[in-house]
N, C-alpha and C positions, 0 to 999 in steps of 0.2 A: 572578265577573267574567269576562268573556268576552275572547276574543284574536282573537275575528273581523274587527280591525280592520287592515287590511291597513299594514303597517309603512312610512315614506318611505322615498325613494331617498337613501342615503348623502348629507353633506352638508359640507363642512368645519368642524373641530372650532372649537372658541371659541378666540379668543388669550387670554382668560384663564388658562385651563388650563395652557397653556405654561410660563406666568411660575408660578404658584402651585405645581405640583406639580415645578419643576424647581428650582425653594426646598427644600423640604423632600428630595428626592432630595440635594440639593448639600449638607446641613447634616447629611444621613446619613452621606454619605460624609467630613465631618471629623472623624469621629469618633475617635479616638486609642484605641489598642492595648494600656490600659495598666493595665487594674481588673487585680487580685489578689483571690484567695478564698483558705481555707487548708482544711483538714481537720483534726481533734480534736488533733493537733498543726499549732501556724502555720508553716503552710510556702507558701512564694510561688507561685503561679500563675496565669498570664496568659491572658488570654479569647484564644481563636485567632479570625485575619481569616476569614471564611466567605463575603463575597464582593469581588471586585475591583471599582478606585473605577472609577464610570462613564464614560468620557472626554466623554461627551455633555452630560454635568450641566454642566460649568465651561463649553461656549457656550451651552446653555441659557440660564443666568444669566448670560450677559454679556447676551443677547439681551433679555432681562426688564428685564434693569438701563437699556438704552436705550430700549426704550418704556413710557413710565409707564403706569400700572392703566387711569387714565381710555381711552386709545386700545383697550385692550385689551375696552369694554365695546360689546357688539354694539348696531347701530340698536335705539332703545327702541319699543316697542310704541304705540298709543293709550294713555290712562291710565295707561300707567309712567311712574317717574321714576327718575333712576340718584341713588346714594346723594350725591354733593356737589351735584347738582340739589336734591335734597330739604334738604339741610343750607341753600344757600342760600335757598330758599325761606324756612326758619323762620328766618334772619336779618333777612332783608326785615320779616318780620312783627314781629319785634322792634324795628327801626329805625325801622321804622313809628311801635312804641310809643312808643318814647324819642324821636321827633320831636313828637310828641302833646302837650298840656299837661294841665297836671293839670287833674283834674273830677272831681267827688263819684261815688262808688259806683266799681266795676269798672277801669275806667280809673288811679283813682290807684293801686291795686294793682299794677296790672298794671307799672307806673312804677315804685314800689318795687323790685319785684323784678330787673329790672332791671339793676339793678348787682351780683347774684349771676350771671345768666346768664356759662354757658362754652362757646366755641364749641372744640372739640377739631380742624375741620379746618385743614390745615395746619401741625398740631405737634406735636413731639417728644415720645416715651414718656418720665417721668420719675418719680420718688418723689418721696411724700407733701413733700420737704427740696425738690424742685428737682435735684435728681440726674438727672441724664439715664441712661437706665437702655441698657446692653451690648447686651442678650435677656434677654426674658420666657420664653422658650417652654423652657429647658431652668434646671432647679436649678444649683450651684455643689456639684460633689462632686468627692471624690478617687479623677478618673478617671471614662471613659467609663461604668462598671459601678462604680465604688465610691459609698458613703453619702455620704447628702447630710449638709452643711455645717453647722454652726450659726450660722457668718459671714458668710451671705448674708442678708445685711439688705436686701434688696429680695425674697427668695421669704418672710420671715418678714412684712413688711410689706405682702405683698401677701395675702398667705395669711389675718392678723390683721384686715386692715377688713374680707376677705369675714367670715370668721366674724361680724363683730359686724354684720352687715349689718340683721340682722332681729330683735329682741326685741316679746318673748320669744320668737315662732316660731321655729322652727328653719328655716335657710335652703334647707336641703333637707330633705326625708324627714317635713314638716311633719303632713302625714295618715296617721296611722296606727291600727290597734288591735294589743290586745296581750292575751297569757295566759299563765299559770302551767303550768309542765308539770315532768316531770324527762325526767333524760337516764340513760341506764343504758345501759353496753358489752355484749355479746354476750358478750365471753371474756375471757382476758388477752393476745389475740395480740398486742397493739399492746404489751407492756412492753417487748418488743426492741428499741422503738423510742425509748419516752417514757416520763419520770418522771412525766409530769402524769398521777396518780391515778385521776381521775375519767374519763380515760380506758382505764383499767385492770384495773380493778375490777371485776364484775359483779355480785358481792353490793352494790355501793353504785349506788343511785339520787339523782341529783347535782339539788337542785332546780333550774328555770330559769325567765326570766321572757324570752319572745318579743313581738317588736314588728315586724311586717309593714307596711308602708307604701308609698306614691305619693315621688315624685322633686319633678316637678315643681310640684303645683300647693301652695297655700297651706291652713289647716285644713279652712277652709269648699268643699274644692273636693270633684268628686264622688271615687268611686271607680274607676272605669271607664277612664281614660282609656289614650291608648296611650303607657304609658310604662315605664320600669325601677320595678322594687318592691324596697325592703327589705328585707332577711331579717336582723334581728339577734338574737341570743341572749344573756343574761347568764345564767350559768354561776353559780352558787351553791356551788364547790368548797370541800372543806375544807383546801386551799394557799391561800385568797384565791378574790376576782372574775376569772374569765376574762371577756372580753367576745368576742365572735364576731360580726363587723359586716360582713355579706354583703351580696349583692346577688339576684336571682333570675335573671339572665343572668353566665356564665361569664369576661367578659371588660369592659374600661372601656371609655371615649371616646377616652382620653388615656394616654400612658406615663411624663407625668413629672408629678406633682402641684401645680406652679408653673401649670399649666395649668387646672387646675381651679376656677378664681373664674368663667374667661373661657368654660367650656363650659358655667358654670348661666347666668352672664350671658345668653348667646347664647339656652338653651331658656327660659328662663324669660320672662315676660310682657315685651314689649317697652318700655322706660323714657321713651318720649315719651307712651305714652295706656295702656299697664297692661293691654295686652287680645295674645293669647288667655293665658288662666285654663289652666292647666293642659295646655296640648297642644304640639306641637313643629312642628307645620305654622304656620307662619311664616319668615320672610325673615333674621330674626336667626340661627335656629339653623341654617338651610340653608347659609347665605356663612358661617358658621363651619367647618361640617361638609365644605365643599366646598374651603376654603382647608387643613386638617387632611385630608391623608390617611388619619393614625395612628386617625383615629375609624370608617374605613369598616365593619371587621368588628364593631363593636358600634350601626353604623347598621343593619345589615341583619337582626339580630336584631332591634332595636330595630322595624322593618320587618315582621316573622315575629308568629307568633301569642304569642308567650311574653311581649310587651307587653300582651296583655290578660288572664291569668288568670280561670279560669273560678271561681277561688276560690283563698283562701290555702291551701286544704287539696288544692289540685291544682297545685301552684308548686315548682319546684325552687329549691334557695338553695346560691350558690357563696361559697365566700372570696376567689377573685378571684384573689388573688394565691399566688404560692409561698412557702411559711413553713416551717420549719424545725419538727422534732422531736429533741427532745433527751435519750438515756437517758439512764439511770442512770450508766453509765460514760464517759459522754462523746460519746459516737456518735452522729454530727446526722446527720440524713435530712430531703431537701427533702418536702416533703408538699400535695398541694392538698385541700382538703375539696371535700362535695359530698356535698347534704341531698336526697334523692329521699322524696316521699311515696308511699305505699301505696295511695293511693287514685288514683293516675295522674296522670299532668301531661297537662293538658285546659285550655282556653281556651274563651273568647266570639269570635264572629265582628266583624268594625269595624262592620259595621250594628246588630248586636243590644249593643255594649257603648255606644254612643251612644244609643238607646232607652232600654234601662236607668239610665243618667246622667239623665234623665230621670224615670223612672219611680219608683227607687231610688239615690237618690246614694248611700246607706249600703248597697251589695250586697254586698260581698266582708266590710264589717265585721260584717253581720248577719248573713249565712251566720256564719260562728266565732263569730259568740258564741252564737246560735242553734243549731249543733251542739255545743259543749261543753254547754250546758243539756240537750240531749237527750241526752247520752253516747254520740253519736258524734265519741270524741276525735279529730281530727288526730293522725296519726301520719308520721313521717319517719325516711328511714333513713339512719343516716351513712355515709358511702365516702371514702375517703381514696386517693388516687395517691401510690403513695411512690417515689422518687428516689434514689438513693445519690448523696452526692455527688461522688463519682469520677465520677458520668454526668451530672455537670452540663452539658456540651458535649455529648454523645452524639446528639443532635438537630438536625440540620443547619439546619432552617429555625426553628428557637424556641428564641427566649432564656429561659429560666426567669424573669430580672429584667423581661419584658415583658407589661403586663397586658390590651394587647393581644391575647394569645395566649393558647390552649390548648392541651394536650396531648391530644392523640386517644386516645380510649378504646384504641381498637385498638390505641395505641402502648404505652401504658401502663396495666393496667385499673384499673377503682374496685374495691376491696375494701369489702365491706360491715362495719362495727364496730361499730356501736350503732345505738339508738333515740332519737327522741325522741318524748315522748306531751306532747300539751295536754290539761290536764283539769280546769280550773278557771279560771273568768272572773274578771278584777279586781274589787274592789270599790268604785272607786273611778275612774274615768278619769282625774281629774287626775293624783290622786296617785301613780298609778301607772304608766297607759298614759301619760301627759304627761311626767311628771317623771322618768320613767327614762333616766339618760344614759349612753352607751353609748361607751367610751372603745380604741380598737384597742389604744393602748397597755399597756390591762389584760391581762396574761398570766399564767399561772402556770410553774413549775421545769417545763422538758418543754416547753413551746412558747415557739418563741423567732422573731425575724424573718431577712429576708434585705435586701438591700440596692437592692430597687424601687424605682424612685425615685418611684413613685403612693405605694406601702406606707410612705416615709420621709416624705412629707410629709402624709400620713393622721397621723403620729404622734403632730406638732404640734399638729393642727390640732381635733382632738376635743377633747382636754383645754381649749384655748382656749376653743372654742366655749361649752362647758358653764361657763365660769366669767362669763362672763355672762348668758345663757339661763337660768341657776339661782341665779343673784345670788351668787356670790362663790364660793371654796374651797372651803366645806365641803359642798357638793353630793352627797358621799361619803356624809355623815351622813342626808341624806333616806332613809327607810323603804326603798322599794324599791331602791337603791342599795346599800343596805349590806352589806358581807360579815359572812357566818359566821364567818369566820375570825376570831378576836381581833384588834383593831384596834389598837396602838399605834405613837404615835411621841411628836418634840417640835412637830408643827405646832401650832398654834394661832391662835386668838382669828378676826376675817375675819366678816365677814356670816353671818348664821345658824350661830353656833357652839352646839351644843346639849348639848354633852358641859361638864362641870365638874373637869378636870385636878386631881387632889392632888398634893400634895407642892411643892417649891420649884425644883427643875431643871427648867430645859426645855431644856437643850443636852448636847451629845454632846463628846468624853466629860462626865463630871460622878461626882464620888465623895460628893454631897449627897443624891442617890437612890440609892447603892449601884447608879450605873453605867448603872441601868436606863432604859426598856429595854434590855437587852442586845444589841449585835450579833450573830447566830451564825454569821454565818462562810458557806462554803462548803459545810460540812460539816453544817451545822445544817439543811439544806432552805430555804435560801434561793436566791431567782434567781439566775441566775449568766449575766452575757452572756454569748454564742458568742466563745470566742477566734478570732479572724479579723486575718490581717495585712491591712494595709491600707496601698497605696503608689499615688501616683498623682500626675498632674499637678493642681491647682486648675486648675478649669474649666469652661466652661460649655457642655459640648458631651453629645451623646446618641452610647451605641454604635452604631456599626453594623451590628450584630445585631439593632439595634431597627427596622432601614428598612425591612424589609417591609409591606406595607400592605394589599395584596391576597388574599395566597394563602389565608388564612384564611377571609377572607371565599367565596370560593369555593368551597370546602371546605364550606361551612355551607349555599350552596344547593346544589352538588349532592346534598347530605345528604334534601334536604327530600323529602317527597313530593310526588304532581302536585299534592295542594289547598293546600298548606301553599306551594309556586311563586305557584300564586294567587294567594292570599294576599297574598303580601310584593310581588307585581307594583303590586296592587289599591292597597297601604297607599303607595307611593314614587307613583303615580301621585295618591293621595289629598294626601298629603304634600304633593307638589311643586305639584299643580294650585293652595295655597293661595298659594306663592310668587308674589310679582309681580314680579320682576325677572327676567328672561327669561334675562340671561347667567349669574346659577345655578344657574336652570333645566336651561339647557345644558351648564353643569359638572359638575351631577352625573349627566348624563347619559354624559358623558365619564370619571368615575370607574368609573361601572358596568358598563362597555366593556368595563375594566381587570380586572373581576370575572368578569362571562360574556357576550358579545355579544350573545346571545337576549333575555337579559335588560332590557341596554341597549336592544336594540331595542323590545321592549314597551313601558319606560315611556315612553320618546321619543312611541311611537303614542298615547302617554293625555296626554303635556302639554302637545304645540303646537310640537314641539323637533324639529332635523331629527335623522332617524337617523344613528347617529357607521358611519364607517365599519370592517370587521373587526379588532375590537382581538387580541391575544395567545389563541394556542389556548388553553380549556377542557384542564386536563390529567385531567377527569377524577376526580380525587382524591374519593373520600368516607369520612364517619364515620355510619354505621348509628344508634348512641346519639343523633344529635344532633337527631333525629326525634322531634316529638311522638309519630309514628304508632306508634313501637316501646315506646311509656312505656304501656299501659291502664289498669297498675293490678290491685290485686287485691284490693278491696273491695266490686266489684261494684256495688248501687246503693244502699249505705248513703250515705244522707244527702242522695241525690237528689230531686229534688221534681219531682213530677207533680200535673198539673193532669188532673182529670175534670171536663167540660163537660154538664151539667145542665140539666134545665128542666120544668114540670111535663108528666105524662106519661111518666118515664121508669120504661124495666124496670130495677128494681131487685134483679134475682137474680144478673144476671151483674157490673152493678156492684159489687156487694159483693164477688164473689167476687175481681173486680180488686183492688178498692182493698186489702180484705183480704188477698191474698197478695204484693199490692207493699210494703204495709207489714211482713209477716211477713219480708219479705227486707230491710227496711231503709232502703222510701222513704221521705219525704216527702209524703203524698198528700191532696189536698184539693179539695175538689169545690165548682164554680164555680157559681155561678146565674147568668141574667139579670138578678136583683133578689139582696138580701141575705133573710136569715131562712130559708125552707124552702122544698123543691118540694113537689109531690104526685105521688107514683110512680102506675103505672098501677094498681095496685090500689086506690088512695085512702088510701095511708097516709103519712104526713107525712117528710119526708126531712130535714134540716139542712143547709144547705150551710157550708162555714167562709168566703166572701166571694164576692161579686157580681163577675161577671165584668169589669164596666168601675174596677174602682178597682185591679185589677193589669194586668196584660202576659204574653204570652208569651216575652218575653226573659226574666221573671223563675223559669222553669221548665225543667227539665230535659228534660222529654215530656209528649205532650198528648193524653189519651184520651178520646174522643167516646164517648158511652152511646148507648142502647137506645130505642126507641120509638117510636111513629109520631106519637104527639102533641108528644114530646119536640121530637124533629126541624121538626115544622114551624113550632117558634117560631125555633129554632137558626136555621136557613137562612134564617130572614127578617129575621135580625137583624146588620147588620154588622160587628158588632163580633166576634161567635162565629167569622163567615168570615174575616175577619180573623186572628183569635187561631190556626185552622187554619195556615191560610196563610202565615200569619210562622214560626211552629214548623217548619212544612217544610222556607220557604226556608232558615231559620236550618239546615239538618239532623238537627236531633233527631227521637227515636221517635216515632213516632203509632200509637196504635192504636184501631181502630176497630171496632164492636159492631154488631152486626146493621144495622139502618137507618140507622146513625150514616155510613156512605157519603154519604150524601145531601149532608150539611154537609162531605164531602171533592170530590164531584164541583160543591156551589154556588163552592167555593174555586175551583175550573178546576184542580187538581194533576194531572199527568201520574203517576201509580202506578199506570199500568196498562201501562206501557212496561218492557220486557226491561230488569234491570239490567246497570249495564255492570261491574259488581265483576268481575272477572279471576279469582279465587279468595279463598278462605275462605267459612266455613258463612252462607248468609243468615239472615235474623233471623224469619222469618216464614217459615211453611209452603205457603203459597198460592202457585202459581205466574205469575210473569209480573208479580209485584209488587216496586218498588225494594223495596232491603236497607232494614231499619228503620221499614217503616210492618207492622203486624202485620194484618191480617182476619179476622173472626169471623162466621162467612156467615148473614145473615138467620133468624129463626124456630131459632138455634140459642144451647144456656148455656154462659157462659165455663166452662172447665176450669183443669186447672195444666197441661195443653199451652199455652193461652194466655198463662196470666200466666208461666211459663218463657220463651217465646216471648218477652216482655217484656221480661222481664229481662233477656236477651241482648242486644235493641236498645236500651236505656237505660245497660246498662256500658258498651258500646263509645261512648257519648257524641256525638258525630256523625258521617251517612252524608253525607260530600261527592261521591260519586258521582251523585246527582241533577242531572236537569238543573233549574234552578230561576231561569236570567236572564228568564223573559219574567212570573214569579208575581209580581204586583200586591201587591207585604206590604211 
C-alpha cells in the first residue's frame, strides 16, 4: 500500500465524538474505590485510585445530554442515509404494506407478517418481562473490581437468549478444525506454583484434543477471512477435564462480558439482508466499535496481520485473561498463558487471503490436517507470565482484572514450560471436531479464576450454551468430552443419558449406597475455590482502572514494523472504505488520533475523511515481542509448499536437484504444468507433474520456482496465467527462485529484481548481486548445487520479503 497520497489539511472533528467518548470517559470516572482481593489468608484490600476524575467529563456530558445524536450526524453524502432515515424508510414500506389489501401470492404474506414487525426506534432498553433496564454496558458485582452477581437477572437473560441464538451452530467460533495431540511440561519448575499435575509433571504426557477456528462467519464460511481465531484446548488430565478456551490475539473487544451478545451482534452479518458472511467491514460493527472506546486496542490488532494466519500451525493462542495458580500449600499466583509455535507466527497478506477464500475456502483446515498426515506435527510452546499477588497493583497503567490489556513482555517475561504436539487427525468430524464443547468453567486443583468481569461471565455462559447446542446435560457423556478421570455423582436421567446408574440412592447424603459417592473433602484432592474476601457496594458501575482505552493500542503500533504499519493502515482504510455512513467514518478517524496522529492521518487520506487535527503526543512506548518480525520460528521450511512451474522442454537436472533437496529439508514441493499428466524434459523423457497450473493459485503456495529451458520457457511466457502466477507470488513477497532461462518468465511478469535492495541489514537470501532479498538466480547454461537450494531455504523461512517495491505489479 502506498502513502504517496498527500494527507488533507486539518479539519474540525465530528460532534459525534464528543458526545460518545465523553459517555464513556464520565461512566469511567464513577467508578467507586471499593473491590477487595485477599492473599492465602482473607485479608481486606482495596484497589488504589490511579487517576484523578476528569473535571472535563461532567461538561462534556452535560453538553452531549443537550444536543441529541441526530444534530450531532454530519451533512450526509449522495447515496447515504443516516440510521432513523433508514429506519423510517422501512416503515414506509411497511405501512405501504399494511395499507395494501390482500391478494393471492407474495402480498398476503407480506400482510401476515405484519403484525410481528417491531420497530425499536424511539424506545426504551428493557427485559425480556417489560423491565426497563438501569445499564447494559456494565454486569452488577460487588464493587468496581469485585465478582459478578448471580442476581442480576438482566446480564443472565441477556447473556441466555444470546447463547440460544443459533442451533445447533455455535454462535460464534462456528468454523473450525480440530486434532488430537498431548501436552507434556519441560520440568517441575511450575510446582511452586500449582497443584494442577499435568502441569508438573514431565514423565506424564496429558492427552489433548485442539480446536482452531473463525469468530465470525457461520460453518459453510471460508477460512481466510480477517478475523479473531480460536485457540482452544481440552486437556485430558488425570484431576478431571481442564478446558483452555483462548483466542489467537492477547486481548478482547470488551471488558465486561454483559457486552458481549451486542459486539457479535454488531460483527456479525447485518439482520435486515444477512450479508457480509463473515467480515467486519460493515456499518454495524464500525458504529459499535466507534461508540466503545474499550474495543480500540483489540481493533487494531484486529487491523494487523495476526487476523489472517498464514496457518494454525503459525498462530499464537492467549488465554486472554489473568487466572490464578494455585499450590499445594495455598499460594495463588496470577498467571497469563501464552501458546507460541515453533514454526513461527507468519500470516497471509489481505489481497492473497481474499484470493485464497476463493481458490481454497478450506486453507488453514487443509494445511493441519494435511501436515499431521505427513508428520509434520504442529507444535506449541507454553509460557506463562507469573504475578505474585502482593503486585497486583504494581502496574500503574493495567489492571490485571482488564481484558483489554496486556502486560508487556518487557515488564513481565514469558517463561517457557511445556509443549504441545498435534499428531493425530479426528476420525470423525462431527463427532469429534463438531461435538467437542469446551466449557472455561472446566478447571482442575491448581487453576483457579480471578474476578474479570469478561472471565465471570465467560462462566456462565459455555456451560449454557452447550446444553442446548448438544441437546440437554449430559453433553459430558459424548465420546470426546469425556474425562479420564472417574466420573461420579447423583446427576441424572436428561436428554441423551447413556450411563445405566446402579444402586437406589441418588442423593447426598444417603446411608442406602453406603454414603457413596463419597465427598473427600479438601484434603482428598478436590477443587477448592480461592479464599478471597469479598466487600463491596452492589452495582453497576466499571473501575476506573479500567478507563484507559488508548495507551495500549499505541503501544502495539509502535511495536510493529515498517510493513506490518502498512499493513494495518491498508486493512482500517479497507475496513472503513466499506462503511457508508460518513460520521463513522469520521469517528473513527478521531479515535485514531487518540492512538498516533500519523496514523489517523493515513486512513483519513484513504477514506474521504478530513484529517483530524494534532491529537495527544506519541509517547513513544514500545514492546519488541509484539512483532510478527521478531517471531521466525525454528522449523525452517518443514511443511512449506513450493510450487515448480513446468512445461515440455524443461532441464530436468537442475530441477531435481531443487525439488529434491527442498523436500530433503522439509518442503512441500510440487510441480505445475500447463496441462495436467506429464511434461517432456528436454532430453525426451517423460516428467509427472502433481497438477496443472490453472486449477490452483499462487496464494496457495509458500514460494514459486520457475525451471530450465528454452523450449520450456517459450510456452511459460506466452501463457498468462504462468505470468500471472510469477507476478502475484512477488507482489504477495514470497521466494522466487529462478533457473537459467527461467528469467524470461520473471522479466514477461515486468518484476523490478534488478533494483538495489533497500533491506538496512541482515544476510540477503540470494548470492547475486544487485538482486531484491528473496528471489534467488541461477545464471544461464549453469546446474543447480546445494549453494542454491540453501540459498532457498533461507528465502522460504523467512516467509516474506516486504521490502519490495511492488504497488505498480499487475497480480
Amino acid at each position: 500500500m502506498s502513502e504517496r497520497a498527500k494527507p488533507k489539511k486539518a479539519a474540525k472533528k465530528a460532534a459525534a465524538e464528543g458526545g460518545a467518548e465523553a459517555k464513556n470517559a464520565a461512566a469511567a470516572e464513577r467508578g467507586a474505590k471499593v473491590a477487595t482481593s485477599a492473599t492465602k489468608t482473607p485479608a481486606k484490600k482495596t484497589s488504589p485510585s490511579r487517576r484523578p476524575s476528569a473535571k472535563t467529563a461532567a461538561a462534556q456530558v452535560t453538553a452531549a445530554k443537550a444536543a441529541p445524536f441526530t444534530k450531532a450526524v454530519p451533512a450526509k453524502k449522495a447515496g447515504s442515509r443516516s440510521a432513523p432515515a433508514a429506519v423510517a424508510e422501512a416503515q414506509k414500506r411497511a405501512d405501504r404494506a399494511a395499507a395494501a389489501s390482500a391478494a393471492p401470492g407474495g402480498d398476503a404474506k407480506i400482510l401476515q407478517l405484519n403484525a410481528h414487525r417491531v420497530d425499536k426506534l424511539d424506545t426504551t432498553l428493557t427485559t425480556d418481562q417489560g423491565i426497563r433496564v438501569e445499564d447494559t454496558d456494565n454486569s452488577l458485582r460487588a464493587g468496581p473490581r469485585g465478582p459478578s452477581l448471580l442476581e442480576d437477572f438482566h446480564h443472565r437473560e441477556k447473556i441466555t437468549r444470546f447463547d440460544h441464538e443459533r442451533i445447533p451452530e455455535r454462535v460464534v467460533h462456528a468454523r473450525g478444525s480440530g486434532a488430537h495431540g498431548y501436552f507434556q511440561p519441560y520440568d517441575t519448575s511450575l510446582a511452586r506454583y500449582t497443584a494442577a499435575n499435568f502441569l508438573t509433571d514431565p514423565d506424564v504426557r496429558t492427552p489433548v484434543f485442539v480446536r482452531f477456528s473463525t469468530v465470525q462467519g457461520s460453518r459453510g464460511s471460508t477460512d481466510t477471512p480477517r478475523d479473531v481465531r480460536g485457540f482452544s484446548i481440552k486437556f485430558y488430565t488425570g484431576q478431571g477435564v481442564y478446558d483452555f478456551v483462548g483466542n489467537n490475539m492477547p486481548v478482547f473487544f470488551i471488558q465486561d462480558g454483559i457486552k458481549f451478545p451486542d459486539v457479535i451482534h454488531a460483527v456479525k452479518p447485518e439482520p435486515h439482508n444477512e450479508i457480509p458472511q463473515a467480515a467486519s467491514a460493515h456499518d454495524t460493527f464500525w458504529d459499535f466499535v466507534t461508540l466503545q472506546p474499550e474495543t480500540m486496542h483489540h481493533v487494531i490488532w484486529l487491523m494487523s496481520d495476526r487476523a489472517l494466519p498464514r496457518s494454525f500451525r503459525t498462530m499464537q493462542g492467549f488465554g486472554v485473561h489473568t487466572f490464578r495458580l494455585v499450590a499445594a500449600d495455598g499460594t495463588r499466583t496470577f498467571v497469563k498463558f501464552h501458546w507460541t509455535p515453533l514454526a513461527g507466527v507468519h500470516s497471509l497478506v489481505w489481497d492473497e487471503a481474499q484470493k485464497i477464500s476463493g481458490k481454497d475456502p478450506d486453507f488453514n483446515r487443509r494445511d493441519l490436517w494435511e501436515s499431521i498426515e505427513a508428520g509434520n506435527y504442529p507444535e506449541y510452546e507454553l509460557g506463562v507470565q507469573l504475578i505474585a499477588e502482593s503486585d497486583e497493583f504494581a502496574f500503574d497503567d493495567i489492571d490485571l482484572l482488564d481484558s483489554t490489556k496486556i502486560i508487556p513482555e518487557e515488564v513481565v517475561p514469558v517463561v517457557p514450560v511445556g509443549r504441545l504436539v498435534l499428531d493425530r487427525n479426528p476420525d470423525n468430524f462431527f463427532a469429534e471436531t463438531e461435538q467437542v464443547a469446551f466449557c472455561l468453567q472446566n478447571v482442575v486443583p491448581g487453576i483457579d479464576f480471578t474476578d474479570d468481569p469478561l472471565l465471570q461471565s465467560r462462566l456462565f455462559s459455555y456451560l449454557d450454551t452447550q446444553l442446548t447446542r448438544l441437546g440437554g446435560p449430559n453433553f459430558a457423556q459424548i465420546p470426546i468430552n469425556r474425562s479420564l478421570a472417574p466420573v461420579r455423582n447423583h446427576q441424572q436421567d436428561g436428554f441423551h443419558q447413556h450411563e445405566i446408574p446402579l444402586g437406589q440412592a441418588n442423593y447426598h447424603p444417603n446411608s442406602l449406597g453406603g454414603g457413596c459417592p463419597v465427598v473427600p473433602g479438601a484434603g482428598g484432592g478436590a477443587f477448592v475455590h480461592t479464599p478471597e474476601h469479598v466487600d463491596g457496594i452492589k452495582e453497576r458501575k466499571r473501575s476506573e482502572t479500567f478507563a484507559d482505552h488508548y495507551s495500549q493500542a499505541t503501544l502495539f503500533w509502535n511495536s510493529m514494523a515498517a510493513w506490518e504499519k502498512q499493513h494495518i493502515i491498508a486493512a482500517y482504510r479497507f475496513e472503513l472504505g466499506k462503511v457508508t455512513r460518513p460520521h463513522i467514518r469520521q469517528l473513527m478517524v478521531e479515535h485514531l488520533n487518540q492512538i498516533d496522529h500519523q496514523l489517523a492521518v493515513a486512513v483519513a487520506a484513504g477514506i474521504g475523511v478530513p484529517s483530524p487535527a494534532a491529537g495527544p503526543p506519541n509517547p513513544g512506548r514500545m514492546s519488541p515481542a509484539l512483532s510478527q518480525a521478531s517471531m521466525p520460528g525454528s522449523t525452517g521450511v518443514i511443511g512449506r509448499k513450493v510450487a515448480i512451474l513446468v512445461a515440455d522442454g524443461v532441464e530436468a537436472a537442475s530441477l531435481e536437484t531443487v525439488r529434491d533437496g527442498l523436500t530433503a529439508a522439509g518442503a512441500v514441493v510440487e510441480l505445475l504444468g500447463l496441462v495436467d499428466g506429464a511434461v517432456n524434459t528436454a532430453d525426451g523423457a517423460a516428467l509427472p507433474v502433481d497438477r496443472a497450473m490453472n486449477t490452483v493459485a499462487s496464494v496457495l503456495y509458500d514460494a514459486v520456482v520457475v525451471a530450465d529451458g528454452d523450449a520450456a520457457l517459450d510456452q511459460l511466457v506466452s501463457d498468462g496465467y504462468a505470468v500471472h502466477f510469477v507476478a502475484e507470488a512477488y507482489k504477495h513477497a514470497k521466494a522466487l527462485g529462478v533457473l537459467g532461462v527461467g528469467d524470461r518468465l520473471v522479466q514477461a511478469a515486468r518484476l523490478p529484481v534488478y533494483e538495489a535492495s533497500d533491506r538496512i541489514a541482515g544476510p540477503a537470501s540470494k548470492p547475486s548481486a544487485g538482486a531484491l532479498d528473496g528471489v534467488v538466480f541461477l545464471a544461464p547454461d549453469t546446474d543447480a548445487d546445494q549453494q542454491f537450494v540453501d540459498e532457498m531455504v533461507i528465502a522460504i523461512a523467512a516467509h516474506r520479503h516486504y521490502d519490495r517495491p511492488v504497488d505498480g505489479i499487475a497480480a
